[in-house]
C-alpha positions in Angstrom: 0.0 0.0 0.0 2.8 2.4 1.1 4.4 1.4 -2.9 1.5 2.1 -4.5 0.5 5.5 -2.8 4.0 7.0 -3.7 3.9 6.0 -7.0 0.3 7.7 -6.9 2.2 10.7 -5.4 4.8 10.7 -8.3 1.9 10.6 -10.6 0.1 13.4 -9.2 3.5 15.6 -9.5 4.3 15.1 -12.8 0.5 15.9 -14.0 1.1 18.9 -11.6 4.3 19.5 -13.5 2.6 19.2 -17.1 0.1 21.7 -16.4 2.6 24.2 -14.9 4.4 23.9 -18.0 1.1 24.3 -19.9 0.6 28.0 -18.2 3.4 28.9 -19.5 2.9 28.2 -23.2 1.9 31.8 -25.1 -1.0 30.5 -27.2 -2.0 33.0 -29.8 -5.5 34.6 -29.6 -6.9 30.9 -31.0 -5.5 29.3 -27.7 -3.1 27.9 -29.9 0.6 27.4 -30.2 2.8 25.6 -33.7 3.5 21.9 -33.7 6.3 20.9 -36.0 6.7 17.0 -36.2 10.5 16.3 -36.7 11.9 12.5 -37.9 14.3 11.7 -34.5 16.7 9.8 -37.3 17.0 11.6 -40.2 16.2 15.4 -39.0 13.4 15.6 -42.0 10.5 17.9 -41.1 7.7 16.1 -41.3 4.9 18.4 -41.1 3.6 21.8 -39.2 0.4 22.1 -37.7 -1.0 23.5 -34.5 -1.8 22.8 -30.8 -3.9 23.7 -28.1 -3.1 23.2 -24.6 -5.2 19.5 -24.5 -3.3 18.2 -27.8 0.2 19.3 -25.8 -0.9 17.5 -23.1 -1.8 14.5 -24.8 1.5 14.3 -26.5 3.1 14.3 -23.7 1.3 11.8 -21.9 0.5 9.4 -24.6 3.8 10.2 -26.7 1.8 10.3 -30.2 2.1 13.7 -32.0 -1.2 15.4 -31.5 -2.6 18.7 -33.0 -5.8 20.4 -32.8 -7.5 20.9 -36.1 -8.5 24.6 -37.1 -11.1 23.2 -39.5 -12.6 20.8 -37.9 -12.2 22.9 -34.5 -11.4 19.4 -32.7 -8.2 17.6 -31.6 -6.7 14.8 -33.9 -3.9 12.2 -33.6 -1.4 12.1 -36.5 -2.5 8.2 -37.8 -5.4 7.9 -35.9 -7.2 7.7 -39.8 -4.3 6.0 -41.8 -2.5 4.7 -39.2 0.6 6.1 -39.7 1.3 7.6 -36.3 4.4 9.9 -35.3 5.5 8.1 -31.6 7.0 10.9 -30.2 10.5 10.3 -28.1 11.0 13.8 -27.3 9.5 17.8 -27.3 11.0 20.9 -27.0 10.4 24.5 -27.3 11.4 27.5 -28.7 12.8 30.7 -27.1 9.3 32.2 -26.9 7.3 29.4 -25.8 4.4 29.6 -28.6 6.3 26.6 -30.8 7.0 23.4 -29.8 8.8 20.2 -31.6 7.9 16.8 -31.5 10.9 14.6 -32.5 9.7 11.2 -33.5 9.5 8.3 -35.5 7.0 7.9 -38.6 5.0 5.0 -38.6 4.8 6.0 -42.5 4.0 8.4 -45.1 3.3 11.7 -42.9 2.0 13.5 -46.0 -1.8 12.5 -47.1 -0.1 12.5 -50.3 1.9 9.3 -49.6 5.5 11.5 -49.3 7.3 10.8 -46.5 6.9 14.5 -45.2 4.7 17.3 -46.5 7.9 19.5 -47.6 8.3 17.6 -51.1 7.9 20.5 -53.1 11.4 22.4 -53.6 10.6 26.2 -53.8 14.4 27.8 -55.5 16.7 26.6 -58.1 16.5 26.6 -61.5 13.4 24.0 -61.5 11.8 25.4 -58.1 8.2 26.5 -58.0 8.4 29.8 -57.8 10.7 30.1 -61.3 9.0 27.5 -63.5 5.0 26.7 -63.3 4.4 23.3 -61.6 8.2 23.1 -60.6 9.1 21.8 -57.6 10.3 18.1 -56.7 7.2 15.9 -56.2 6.1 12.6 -55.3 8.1 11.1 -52.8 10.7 13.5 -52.5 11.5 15.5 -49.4 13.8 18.4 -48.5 17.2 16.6 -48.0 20.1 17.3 -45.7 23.4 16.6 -47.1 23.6 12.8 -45.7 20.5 12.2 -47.4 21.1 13.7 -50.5 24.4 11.8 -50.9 22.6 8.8 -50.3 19.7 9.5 -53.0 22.4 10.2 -55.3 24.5 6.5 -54.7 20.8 5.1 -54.9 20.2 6.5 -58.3 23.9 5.6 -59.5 23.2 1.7 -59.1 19.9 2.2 -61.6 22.1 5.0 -64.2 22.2 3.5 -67.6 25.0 3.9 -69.0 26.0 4.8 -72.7 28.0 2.6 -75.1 31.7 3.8 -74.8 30.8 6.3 -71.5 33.1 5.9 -68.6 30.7 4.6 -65.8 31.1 7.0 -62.8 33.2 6.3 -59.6 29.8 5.3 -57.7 28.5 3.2 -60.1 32.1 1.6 -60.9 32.2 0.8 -57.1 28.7 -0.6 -56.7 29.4 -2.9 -59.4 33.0 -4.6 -57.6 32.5 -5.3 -54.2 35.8 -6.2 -53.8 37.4 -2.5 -54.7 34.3 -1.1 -52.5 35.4 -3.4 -49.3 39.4 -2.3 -50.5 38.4 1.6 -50.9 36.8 1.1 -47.2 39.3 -0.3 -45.5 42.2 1.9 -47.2 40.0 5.1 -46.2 39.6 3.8 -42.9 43.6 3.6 -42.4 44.1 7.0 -43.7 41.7 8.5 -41.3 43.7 7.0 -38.3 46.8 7.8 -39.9 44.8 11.3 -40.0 45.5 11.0 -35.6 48.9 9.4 -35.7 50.6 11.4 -37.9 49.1 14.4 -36.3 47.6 15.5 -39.5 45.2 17.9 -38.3 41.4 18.6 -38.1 41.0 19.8 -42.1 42.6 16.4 -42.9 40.4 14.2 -40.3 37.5 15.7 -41.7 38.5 15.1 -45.3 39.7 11.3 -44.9 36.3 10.7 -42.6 34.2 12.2 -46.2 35.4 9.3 -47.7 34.8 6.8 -44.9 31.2 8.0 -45.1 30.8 7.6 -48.5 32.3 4.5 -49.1 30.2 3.3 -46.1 27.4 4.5 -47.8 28.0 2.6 -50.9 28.8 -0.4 -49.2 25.1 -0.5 -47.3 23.2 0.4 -50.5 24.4 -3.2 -51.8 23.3 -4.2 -48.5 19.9 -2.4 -48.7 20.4 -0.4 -45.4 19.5 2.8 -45.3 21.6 5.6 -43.2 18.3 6.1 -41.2 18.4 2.5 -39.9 22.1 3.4 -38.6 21.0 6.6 -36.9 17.9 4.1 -35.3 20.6 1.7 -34.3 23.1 4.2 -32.6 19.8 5.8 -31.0 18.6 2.3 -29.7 22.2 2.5 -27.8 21.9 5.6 -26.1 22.1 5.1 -22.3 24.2 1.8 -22.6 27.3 0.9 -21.9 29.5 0.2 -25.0 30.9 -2.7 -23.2 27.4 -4.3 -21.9 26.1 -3.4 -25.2 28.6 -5.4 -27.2 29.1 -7.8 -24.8 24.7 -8.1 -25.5 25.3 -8.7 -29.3 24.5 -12.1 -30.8 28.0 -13.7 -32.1 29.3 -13.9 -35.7 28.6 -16.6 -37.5 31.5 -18.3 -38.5 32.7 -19.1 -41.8 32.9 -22.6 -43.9 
């Protein structure tokens, strides 16, 4: 009995906590505040919408981004329709408290369009939308960081047709002999530790770890892993000790 009325207590203190936390929100004349859902893994915007001060609360109770509706004047779920929730593993707030963040992960598509976010549509360059009519990247493209543009650029290399008598490029010349990929990866790898004992320098480390990354990257497109299932992996560790967490992992298979 004692257990359980603490752990009552506790709960009481943290709902006491939440709404504290509420007050101090500055909602706009609606009651409301921005909601911007942000992919934990890959940093890609997902969507902006807003939130009243029962949709905060449930996201941070139930941990599924929640929004309140302007049109519908109600609160709604992200998924609750199409099942594609956004479990939300952590919210923060801006400098003026009237805009919030939900990093999360994305059941699937966030957009109702099918795109994994609703910022598909690329506004500059020479094929934006606001230089050429119905420009703009669409379908299921999204705005990229670099990471993810240099992996959407190895991914179209390994489909590239190439021309009679055209010099396949470096990506596409790598994808197709495992053998110089694994050699380019381990020979990268020594030159960034030669990077530390050689005393190199900072410019160089970060010029010899470029070309780990990208010859990493190769390496798991022929294995059909994606950066974001790294970045899920190397979250997954977080709070674990690098020895109990490698001591944890199955062993390799050994080989005939």
């Amino acid at each position: 009995p004692a257990a359980a009325a603490a752990a009552a207590a506790a709960v009481d203190a943290d709902q006491a906590q939440i709404e504290t936390f509420l007050d101090g929100l500055k909602y706009d004349d609606k009651g409301l505040v921005v909601a911007i859902a942000q992919d934990v893994d890959t940093g890609a915007i997902l969507m902006q919408g807003f939130a009243d001060r029962t949709a905060v609360r449930t996201t941070l109770t139930a941990r599924k981004a929640t929004f309140f509706s302007r049109s519908r004047q109600q609160q709604w779920t992200k998924g609750e329709t199409s099942g594609n929730f956004i479990s939300v593993k952590s919210v923060h707030i801006d400098c003026d408290r009237d805009s919030l963040v939900y990093l999360g992960i994305p059941d699937g598509p966030t957009c109702h369009t099918g795109a994994h976010t609703c910022y598909y549509s690329q506004v500059d360059g020479e094929k934006g939308a606001a230089f050429v009519a119905g420009g703009g990247f669409s379908g299921q493209e999204e705005a990229m960081t670099t990471l993810y543009e240099l992996e959407a650029t190895i991914k179209s290399r390994r489909t590239e047709v190439i021309v009679e008598g055209a010099k396949p490029s470096w990506t596409r010349r790598l994808l197709d002999n495992p053998t110089l990929l694994c050699e380019k990866v381990r020979e990268e790898a020594g030159e960034l530790c030669e990077t530390l004992e050689k005393g190199e320098g900072a410019e160089a480390a970060a010029s010899e770890m470029a070309d780990v990354l990208y010859h990493s990257m190769v390496l798991l497109n022929l294995h059909g892993v994606g950066m974001e299932d790294v970045l899920a992996v190397l979250r997954n560790r977080f709070g674990t000790s690098g020895v109990d967490e490698k001591a944890a992992r199955p062993p390799k298979k050994q080989k005939e």
